[in-house]
Structures are given as structure tokens and as C-alpha cells.
C-alpha positions as CSV (number, residue, x, y, z in Angstrom):
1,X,-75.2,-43.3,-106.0
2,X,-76.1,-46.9,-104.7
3,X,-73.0,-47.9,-107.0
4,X,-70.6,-45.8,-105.2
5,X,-71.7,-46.5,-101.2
6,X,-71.1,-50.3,-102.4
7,X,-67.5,-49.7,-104.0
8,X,-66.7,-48.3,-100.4
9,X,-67.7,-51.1,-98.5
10,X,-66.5,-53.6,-100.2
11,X,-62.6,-53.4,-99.5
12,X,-64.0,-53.7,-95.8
13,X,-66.4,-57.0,-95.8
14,X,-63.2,-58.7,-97.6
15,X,-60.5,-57.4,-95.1
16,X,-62.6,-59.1,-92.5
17,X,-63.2,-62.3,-94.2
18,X,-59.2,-62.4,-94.4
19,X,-58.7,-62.0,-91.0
20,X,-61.1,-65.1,-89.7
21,X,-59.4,-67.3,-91.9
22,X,-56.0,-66.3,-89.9
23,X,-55.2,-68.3,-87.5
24,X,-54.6,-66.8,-83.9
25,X,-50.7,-67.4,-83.0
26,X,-50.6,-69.3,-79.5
27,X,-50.0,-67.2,-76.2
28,X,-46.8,-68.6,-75.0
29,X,-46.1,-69.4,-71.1
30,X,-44.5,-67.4,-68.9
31,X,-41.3,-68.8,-67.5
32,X,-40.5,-69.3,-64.3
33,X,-38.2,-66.4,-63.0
34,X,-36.8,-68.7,-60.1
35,X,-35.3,-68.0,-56.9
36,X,-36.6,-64.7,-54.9
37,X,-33.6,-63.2,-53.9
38,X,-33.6,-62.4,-50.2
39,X,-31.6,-61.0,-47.6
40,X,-31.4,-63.4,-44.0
41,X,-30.5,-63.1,-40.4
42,X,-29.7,-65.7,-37.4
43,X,-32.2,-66.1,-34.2
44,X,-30.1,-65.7,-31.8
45,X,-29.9,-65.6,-28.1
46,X,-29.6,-62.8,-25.9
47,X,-29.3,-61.8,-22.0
48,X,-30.8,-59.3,-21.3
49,X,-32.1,-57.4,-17.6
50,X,-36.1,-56.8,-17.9
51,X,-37.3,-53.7,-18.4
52,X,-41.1,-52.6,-17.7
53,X,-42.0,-49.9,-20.5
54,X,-46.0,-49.2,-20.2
55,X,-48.0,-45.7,-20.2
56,X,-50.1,-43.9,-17.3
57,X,-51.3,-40.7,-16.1
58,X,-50.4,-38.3,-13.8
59,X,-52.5,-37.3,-10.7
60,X,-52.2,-34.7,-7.9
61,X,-50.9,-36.0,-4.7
62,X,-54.0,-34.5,-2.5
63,X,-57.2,-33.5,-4.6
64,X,-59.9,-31.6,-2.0
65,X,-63.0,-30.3,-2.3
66,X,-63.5,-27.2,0.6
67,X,-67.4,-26.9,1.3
68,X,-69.1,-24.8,3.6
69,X,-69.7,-25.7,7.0
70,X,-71.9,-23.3,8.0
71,X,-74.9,-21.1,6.2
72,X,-74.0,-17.2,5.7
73,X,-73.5,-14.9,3.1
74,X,-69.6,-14.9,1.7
75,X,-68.4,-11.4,2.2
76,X,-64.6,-11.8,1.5
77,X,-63.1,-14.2,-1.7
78,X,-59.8,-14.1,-1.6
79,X,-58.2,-16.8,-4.1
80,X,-59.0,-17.8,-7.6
81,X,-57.9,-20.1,-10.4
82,X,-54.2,-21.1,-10.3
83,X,-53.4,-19.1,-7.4
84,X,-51.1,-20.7,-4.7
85,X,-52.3,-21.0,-1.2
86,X,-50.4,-22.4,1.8
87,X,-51.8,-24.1,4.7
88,X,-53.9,-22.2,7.0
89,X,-54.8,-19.3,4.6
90,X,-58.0,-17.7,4.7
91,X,-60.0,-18.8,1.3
92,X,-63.4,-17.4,1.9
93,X,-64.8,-15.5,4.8
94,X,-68.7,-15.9,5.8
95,X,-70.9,-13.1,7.7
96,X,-70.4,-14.2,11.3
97,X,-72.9,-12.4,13.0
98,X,-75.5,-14.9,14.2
99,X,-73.0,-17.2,15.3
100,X,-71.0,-14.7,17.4
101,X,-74.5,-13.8,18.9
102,X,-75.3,-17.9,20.0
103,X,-71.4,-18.0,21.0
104,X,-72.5,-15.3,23.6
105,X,-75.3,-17.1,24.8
106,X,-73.7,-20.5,25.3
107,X,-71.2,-18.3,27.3
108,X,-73.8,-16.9,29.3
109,X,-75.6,-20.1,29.8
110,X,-72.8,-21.7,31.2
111,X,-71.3,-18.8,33.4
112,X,-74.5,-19.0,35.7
113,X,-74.0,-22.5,35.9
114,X,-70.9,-22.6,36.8
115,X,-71.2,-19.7,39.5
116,X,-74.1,-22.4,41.3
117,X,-71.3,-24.6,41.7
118,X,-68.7,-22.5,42.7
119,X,-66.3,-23.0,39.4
120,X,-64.2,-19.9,38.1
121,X,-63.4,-21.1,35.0
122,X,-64.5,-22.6,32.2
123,X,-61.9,-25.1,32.2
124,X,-62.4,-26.1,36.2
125,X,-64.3,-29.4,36.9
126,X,-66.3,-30.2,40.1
127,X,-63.3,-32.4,42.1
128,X,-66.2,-33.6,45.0
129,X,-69.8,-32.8,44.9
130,X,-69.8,-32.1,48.6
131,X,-67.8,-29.1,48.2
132,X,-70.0,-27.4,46.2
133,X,-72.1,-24.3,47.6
134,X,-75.6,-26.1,47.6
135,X,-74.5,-29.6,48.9
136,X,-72.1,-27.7,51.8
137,X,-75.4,-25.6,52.7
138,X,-77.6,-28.8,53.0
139,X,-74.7,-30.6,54.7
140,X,-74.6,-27.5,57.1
141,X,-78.3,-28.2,57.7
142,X,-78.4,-31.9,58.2
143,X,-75.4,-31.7,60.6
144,X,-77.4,-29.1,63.0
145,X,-80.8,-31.0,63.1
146,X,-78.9,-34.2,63.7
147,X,-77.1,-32.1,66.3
148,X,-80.6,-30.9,68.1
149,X,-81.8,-34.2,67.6
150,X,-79.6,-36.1,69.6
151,X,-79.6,-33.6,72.3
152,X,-83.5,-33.6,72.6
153,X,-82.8,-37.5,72.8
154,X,-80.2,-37.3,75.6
155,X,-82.8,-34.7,77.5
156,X,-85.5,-37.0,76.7
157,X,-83.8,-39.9,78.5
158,X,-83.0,-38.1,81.3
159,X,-87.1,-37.4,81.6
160,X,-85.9,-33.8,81.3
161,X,-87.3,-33.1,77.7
162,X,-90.7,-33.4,76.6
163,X,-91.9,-36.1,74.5
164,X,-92.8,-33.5,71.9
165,X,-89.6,-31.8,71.5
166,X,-87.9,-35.2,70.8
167,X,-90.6,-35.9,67.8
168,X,-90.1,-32.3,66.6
169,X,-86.0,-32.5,66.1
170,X,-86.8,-35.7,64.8
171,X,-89.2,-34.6,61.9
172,X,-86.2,-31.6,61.6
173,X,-83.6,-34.0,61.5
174,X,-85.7,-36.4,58.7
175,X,-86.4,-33.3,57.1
176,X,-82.6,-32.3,56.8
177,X,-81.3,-35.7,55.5
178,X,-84.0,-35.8,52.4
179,X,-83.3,-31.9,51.8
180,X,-79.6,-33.0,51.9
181,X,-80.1,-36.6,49.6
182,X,-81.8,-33.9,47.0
183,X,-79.3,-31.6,47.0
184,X,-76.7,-33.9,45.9
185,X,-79.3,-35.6,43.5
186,X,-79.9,-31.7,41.8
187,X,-76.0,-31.3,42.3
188,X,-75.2,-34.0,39.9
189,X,-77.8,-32.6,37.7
190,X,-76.4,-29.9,37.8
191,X,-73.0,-30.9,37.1
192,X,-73.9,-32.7,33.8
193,X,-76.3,-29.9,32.3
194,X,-73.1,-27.8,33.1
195,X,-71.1,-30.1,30.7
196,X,-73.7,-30.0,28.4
197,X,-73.6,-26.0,28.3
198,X,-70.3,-26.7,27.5
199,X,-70.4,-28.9,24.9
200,X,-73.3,-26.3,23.0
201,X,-70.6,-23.4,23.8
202,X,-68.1,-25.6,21.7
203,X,-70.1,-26.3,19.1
204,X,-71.3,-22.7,19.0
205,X,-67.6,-21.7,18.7
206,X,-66.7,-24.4,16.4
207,X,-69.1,-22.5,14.4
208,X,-68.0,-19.2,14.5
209,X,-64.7,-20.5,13.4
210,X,-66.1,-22.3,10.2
211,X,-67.3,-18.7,9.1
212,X,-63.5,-18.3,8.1
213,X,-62.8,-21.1,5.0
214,X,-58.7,-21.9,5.6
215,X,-56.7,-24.0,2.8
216,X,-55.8,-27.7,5.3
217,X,-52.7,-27.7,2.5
218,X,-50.4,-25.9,0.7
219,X,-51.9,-26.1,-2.9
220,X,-52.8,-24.4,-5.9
221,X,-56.7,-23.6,-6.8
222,X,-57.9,-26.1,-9.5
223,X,-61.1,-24.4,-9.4
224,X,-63.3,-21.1,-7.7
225,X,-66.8,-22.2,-7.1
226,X,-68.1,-19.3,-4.9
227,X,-68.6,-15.5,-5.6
228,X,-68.6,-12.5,-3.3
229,X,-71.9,-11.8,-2.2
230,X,-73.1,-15.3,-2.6
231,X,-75.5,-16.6,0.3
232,X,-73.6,-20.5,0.7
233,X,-75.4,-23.1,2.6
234,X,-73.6,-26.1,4.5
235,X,-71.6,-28.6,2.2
236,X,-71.6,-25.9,-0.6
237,X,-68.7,-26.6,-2.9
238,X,-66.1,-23.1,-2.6
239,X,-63.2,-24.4,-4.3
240,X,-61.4,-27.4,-5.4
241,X,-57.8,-27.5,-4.1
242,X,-54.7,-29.6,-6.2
243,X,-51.1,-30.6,-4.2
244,X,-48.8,-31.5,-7.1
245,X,-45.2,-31.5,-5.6
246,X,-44.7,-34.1,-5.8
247,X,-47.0,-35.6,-8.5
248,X,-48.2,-39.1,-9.1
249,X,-48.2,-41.4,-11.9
250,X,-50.5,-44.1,-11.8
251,X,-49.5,-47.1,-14.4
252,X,-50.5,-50.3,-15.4
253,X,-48.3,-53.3,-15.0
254,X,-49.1,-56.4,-17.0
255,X,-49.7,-59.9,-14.6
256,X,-46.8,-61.9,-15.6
257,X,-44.1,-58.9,-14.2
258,X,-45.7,-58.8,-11.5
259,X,-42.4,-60.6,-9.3
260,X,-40.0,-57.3,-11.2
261,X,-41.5,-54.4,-9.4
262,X,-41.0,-53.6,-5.9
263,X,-41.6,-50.7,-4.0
264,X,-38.5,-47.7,-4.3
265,X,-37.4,-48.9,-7.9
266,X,-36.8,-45.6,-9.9
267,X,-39.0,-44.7,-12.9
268,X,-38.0,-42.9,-15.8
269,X,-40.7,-40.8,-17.3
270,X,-41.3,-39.0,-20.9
271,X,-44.0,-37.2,-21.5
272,X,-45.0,-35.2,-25.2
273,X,-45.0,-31.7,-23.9
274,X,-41.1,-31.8,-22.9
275,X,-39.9,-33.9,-25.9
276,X,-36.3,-34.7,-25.2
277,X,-36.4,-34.6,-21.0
278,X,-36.9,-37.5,-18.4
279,X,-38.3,-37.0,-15.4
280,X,-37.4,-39.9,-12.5
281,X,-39.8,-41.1,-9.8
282,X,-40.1,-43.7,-7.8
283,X,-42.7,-46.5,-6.8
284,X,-44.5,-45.8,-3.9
285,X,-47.9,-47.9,-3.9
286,X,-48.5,-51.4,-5.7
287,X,-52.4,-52.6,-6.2
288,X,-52.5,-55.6,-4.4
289,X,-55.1,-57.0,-7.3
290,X,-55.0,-57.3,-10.5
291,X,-58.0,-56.4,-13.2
292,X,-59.8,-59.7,-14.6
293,X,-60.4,-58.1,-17.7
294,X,-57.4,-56.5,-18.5
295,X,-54.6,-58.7,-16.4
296,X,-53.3,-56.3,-15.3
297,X,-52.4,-54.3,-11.8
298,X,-52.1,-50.8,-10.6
299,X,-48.4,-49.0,-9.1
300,X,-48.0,-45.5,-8.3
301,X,-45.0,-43.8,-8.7
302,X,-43.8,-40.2,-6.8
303,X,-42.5,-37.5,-9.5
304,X,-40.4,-34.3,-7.9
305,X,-42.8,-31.5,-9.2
306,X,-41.5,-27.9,-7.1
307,X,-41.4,-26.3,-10.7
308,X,-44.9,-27.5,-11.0
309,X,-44.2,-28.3,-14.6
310,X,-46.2,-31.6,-14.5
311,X,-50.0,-31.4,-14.6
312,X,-52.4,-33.6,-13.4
313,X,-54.8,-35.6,-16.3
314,X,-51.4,-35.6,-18.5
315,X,-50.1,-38.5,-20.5
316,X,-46.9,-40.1,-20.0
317,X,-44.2,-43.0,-20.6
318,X,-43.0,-45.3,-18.2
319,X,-39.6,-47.0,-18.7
320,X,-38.9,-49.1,-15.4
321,X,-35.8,-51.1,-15.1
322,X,-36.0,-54.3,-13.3
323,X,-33.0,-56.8,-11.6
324,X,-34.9,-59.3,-13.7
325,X,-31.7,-61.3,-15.9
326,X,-33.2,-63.0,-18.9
327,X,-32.4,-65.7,-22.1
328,X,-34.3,-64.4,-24.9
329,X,-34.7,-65.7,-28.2
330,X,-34.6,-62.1,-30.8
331,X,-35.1,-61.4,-34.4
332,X,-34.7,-57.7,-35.8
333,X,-38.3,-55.9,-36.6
334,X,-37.8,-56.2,-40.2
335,X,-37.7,-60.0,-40.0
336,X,-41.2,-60.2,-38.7
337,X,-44.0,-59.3,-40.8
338,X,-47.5,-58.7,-40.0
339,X,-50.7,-59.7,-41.7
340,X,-54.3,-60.7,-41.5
341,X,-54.1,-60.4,-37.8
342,X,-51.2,-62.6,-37.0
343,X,-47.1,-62.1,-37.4
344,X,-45.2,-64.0,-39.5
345,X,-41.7,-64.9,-39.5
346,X,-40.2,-66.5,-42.8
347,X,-38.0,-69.4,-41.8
348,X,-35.3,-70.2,-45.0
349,X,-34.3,-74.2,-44.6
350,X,-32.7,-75.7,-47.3
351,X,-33.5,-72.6,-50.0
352,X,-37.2,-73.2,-49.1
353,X,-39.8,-70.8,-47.2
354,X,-41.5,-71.7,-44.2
355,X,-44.3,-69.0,-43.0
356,X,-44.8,-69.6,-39.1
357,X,-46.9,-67.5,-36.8
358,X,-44.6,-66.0,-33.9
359,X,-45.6,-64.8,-30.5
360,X,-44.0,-61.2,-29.7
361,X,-42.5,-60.2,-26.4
362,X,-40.8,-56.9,-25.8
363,X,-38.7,-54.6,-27.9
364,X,-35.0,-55.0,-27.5
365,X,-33.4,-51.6,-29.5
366,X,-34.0,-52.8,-32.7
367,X,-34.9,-56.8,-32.1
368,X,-38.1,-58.0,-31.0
369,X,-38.5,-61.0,-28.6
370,X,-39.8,-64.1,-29.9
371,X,-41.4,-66.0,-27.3
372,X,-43.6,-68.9,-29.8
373,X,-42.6,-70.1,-33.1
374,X,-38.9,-69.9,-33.8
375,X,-36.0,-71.4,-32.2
376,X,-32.0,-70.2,-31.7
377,X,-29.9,-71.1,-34.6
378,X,-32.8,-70.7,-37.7
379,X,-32.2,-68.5,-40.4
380,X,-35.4,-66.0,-41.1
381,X,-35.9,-63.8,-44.5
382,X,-35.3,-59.8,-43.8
383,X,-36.7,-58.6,-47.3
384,X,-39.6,-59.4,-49.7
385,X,-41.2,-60.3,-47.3
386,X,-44.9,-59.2,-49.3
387,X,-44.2,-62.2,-51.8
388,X,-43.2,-64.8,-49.3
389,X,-45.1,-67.7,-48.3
390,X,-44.8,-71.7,-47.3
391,X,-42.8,-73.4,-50.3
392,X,-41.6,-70.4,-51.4
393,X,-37.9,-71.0,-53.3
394,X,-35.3,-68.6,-51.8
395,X,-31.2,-67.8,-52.2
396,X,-29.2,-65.2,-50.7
397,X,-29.2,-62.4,-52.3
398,X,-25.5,-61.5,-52.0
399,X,-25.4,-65.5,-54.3
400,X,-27.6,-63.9,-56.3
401,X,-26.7,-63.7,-60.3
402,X,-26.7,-60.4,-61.7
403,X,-29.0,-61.6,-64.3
404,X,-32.4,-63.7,-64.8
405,X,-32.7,-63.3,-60.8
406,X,-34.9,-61.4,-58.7
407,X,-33.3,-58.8,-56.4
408,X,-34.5,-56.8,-53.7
């Protein structure tokens, strides 16, 4: 048995011992394919009239929030979400009782006032304090003691009167001018606490009419905050009011085209939800500061909104044409390639790669602006671009041979 496993091994130990006396054939190096075969394009030059393409948001023209003025229970509710309201509408209606019962008093407060100082009307005004009742009265009065007085006086002189009398009409006539100096004092008084009933009458009414909620706008119901029934106090949010027509669009401008927008230049807008449609606006408010952190500034632009289409919160595109005439130095997108963080433009000189890192301006249909790193007149790679790099040897690809070459 030991015999056999042997005569089975054996063809394998000397198989093995052949092959490490074989030498091991030597890898052979990999040629050099040569050129890549690319495809190039010219910088070139272009003029070209700015154009300020950013993003924004759109915004309601008037945004209110209508509180109560007054405590009460609201016993009529007569709007709710989405609904349209025009100015002057009633939007909520609060138990008026109490304030139609301190309306009455004011009134009655201020018509016996009045009646002291002979006014009608709640509008009259006192013209000359000596025409009123009281002061007339007193003037009455001080006119006949100084009257007696002086007639006493004349019969005293004429050692017809006695001494007495004289003092008497006197004390009368003193008497008379300090009633008379008091009257006009009280009249006065009078007069203002008469404004002051008044003013409370006012503020009474004032108060009865804030019982009754009315829209200050024409506007559609953003939110209902208030329910029938519901006892409000003063400064109680009861709805939140939107004016979209027209609508605004708030955008962000970068620093440096700050001298392209003006107020009145039209704005064409895009927005997701009507793919395919512009919308055109106008600039109607510029920030007069710009954001440290982001460089940029704030304009508003006016949107036409009567079909109330556009909503308030929405996203949108911007596309603002300027008068600003430019030089620009442009490359098509596909000659600029982007990796690790920085772009790269390929620049073919004498059938030899030179990476450079370019500085992108804005997108001109399907060219790019260069603003750092390339000049008018250079030639840049368009394709493979993945394998291209500083030192890199390049030929056209339309030179290229049909065989032993790289194509695209």
C-alpha cells in the first residue's frame, strides 16, 4: 500500500523540480503609445451687454397682522383661509354692549356740561368766556353793586348819605368783583373739563367702533386665528392678511454689479411651477448696503399678480438685462474642467499641455467667461480632458493617424 501512495507522488515532486530549474522569461516594457489625440478651440474675444442672472423669493406686497382692539366676546366670523376681502369689510364682529353703555355716559357727561355754558352742540366751542350764562350773571352783578356804589359815593359827598351806606355798597361792590374774578376762574374750568368730556366721549366711541374688525386692504386671508364664540382680549391676533397684486421679488445682487442696476429696469422671471412662462417686473427698491459676509446687496422687483398665480415664500429666477457693453475673454464649457476644487483649462503650445487654474465669470449660451488664467489667441484642449496634465504630449485629432494613436 505504502508502494502505491509513493508511485503517485512521484511524477509530482519531479514536475516541480523541472519547473525551478526554468528560467522566468523577462516582462517586457510597455511602449509608449504617444500623442493623446485631442480636439482644441481658440480663446477668443467677445462683446457682449451684461446681464444679471441671480435667484430670490417672492413676498406679498402688504403682510398684516389684524388684532383686537378691544376685550369682548366675537359673535360674528365672517372670513376664512383664502378668502378675498376688500378694504373696509367687516372681518370679525365683538359684543358691543359695554361700550355702547360708557358711549352713553360720556354723552351724558358732556351734555350737562355743555348746557352750563350755553353750547348746543357738541361740535360748538366757547368763542368768549364772558358770554357764557355764569360769567354774564356775575358780570350782571358786579355791574349793579359798582352802580349803587358810586351813587352811595356821590350822596355821601353831598353829606346826603350816611357814612354807613357808603361802606355797605362798598363791601357789596368788593363782594361782586371777587364773585365775578371766580366765576370766570370756574368758567375756564369749566371749559377744559368740557374738552376733557369730550376727549373720553371719543375714546368711548373709538371703542365701540373697534368692536367691528374691518380689512385696511383689499387682500386675501393667509390665516383665521379667531373662532365664533371666542372671548378676545386687546392685541389678540384674528387673522393675518396677504396683498399679492402685485407681488415682490426680493433678489440678491453681487457687489461688483452694483453700477448695472437702476431703479425701472425690467426683470424677467422663471419660476418651477410654470416651466416654460416668464413673468416681467420691474425694480422698484435697491438696499443701499451691502452684506459683509455675503458681498452682496438687496433689490426688489414689482411682479403683475391679478391672477394671483404667484405665491408668496416661492422660489424664482432672475434674468436682468443691463446697458452694461463688455470685452470678455470666453472658452466653451467643455474646455474647462473641474477638479480638486479648482478649474482647469488645458492650454496646447507647441503639441505640449499646460494645466492652468482659471477664474470663471458668467455663462455666455454655451461659453463661459474667463476672467484669470488664459489670454485671447491660446489654443485650449476640448476632450480628454480626465488624462491631461502639465507636459502632457498632444496633436489634433483630426492629424491624428488612424493607427498606433489615441483617439477620443
Amino acid at each position: 500500500m505504502a508502494l502505491k501512495v509513493v508511485s503517485y507522488i512521484l511524477p509530482f515532486v519531479l514536475a516541480a523540480l523541472a519547473g525551478c530549474n526554468k528560467q522566468t522569461a523577462p516582462v517586457q516594457a510597455k511602449q509608449d503609445s504617444g500623442p493623446l489625440s485631442v480636439r482644441m478651440t481658440d480663446v477668443k474675444a467677445r462683446e457682449i451687454n451684461r446681464v444679471v442672472e441671480t435667484t430670490g423669493t417672492l413676498f406679498p406686497f402688504e403682510e398684516a397682522v389684524i388684532s383686537a382692539e378691544i376685550d369682548g366676546k366675537a359673535e360674528e366670523v365672517k372670513f376664512d383661509l383664502g378668502d378675498i376681502v376688500e378694504k373696509g369689510q367687516v372681518l370679525v364682529r365683538i359684543n358691543d354692549e359695554e361700550q355702547r353703555l360708557q358711549v352713553q355716559q360720556s354723552e351724558a357727561q358732556l351734555r350737562q356740561s355743555m348746557e352750563r355754558l350755553g353750547l348746543k352742540t357738541e361740535t360748538e366751542r366757547v368763542r368768549d368766556i364772558r358770554e357764557t350764562p355764569d360769567v354774564r350773571k356775575a358780570r350782571a352783578d358786579l355791574t349793579e353793586a359798582e352802580q349803587r356804589f358810586k351813587r352811595t359815593q356821590q350822596l355821601v359827598d353831598q353829606n346826603i348819605g350816611a357814612k354807613s351806606e357808603l361802606d355797605q355798597a362798598s363791601s357789596r361792590y368788593q363782594a361782586a368783583q371777587a364773585a365775578y374774578d371766580s366765576t370766570v376762574n370756574q368758567t375756564r374750568n369749566l371749559i377744559q373739563e368740557v374738552e376733557r368730556f369730550r376727549a373720553n366721549m371719543e375714546i368711548q366711541r373709538k371703542r365701540l367702533r373697534d368692536t367691528t374688525v374691518k380689512a385696511p386692504f383689499r387682500a386675501l386671508v393667509k390665516e383665521r386665528q379667531v373662532s365664533l364664540g371666542q372671548f378676545v382680549r386687546t392685541n389678540t391676533p384674528l387673522f393675518v392678511l396677504v396683498k399679492t397684486d402685485p407681488i415682490r421679488l426680493r433678489i440678491e445682487i453681487p457687489e461688483r454689479m452694483a453700477p448695472w442696476i437702476k431703479i425701472n429696469q425690467i426683470v424677467d422671471v422663471s419660476l418651477e411651477a410654470f416651466e416654460g412662462r416668464k413673468f416681467v417686473g420691474k425694480i422698484w427698491r435697491i438696499s443701499p448696503t451691502v452684506d459683509q459676509s455675503k458681498r452682496t446687496f438687496v433689490a426688489e422687483a414689482l411682479i403683475d399678480n391679478k391672477a394671483g398665480e404667484l405665491k408668496p415664500g416661492s422660489y424664482a429666477r432672475a434674468h436682468v438685462p443691463t446697458s452694461k457693453n463688455e470685452k470678455i475673454i470666453v472658452v466653451p464649457q467643455r474646455a474647462v474642467y473641474y477638479v480638486l476644487g479648482s478649474n482647469k483649462a488645458f492650454v496646447v503650445k507647441d503639441g505640449i499641455i499646460d494645466a492652468r487654474d482659471v477664474k470663471l465669470g458668467d455663462r455666455v449660451g454655451q461659453d463661459v467667461e474667463i476672467l484669470e488664467g488664459l489670454a485671447e489667441g491660446e489654443r485650449v484642449a476640448t476632450t480628454q480632458m480626465v488624462k491631461l496634465d502639465t507636459g502632457t504630449k498632444v496633436i489634433l485629432a483630426v492629424d491624428a493617424p488612424k493607427k498606433g494613436q489615441k483617439t477620443e
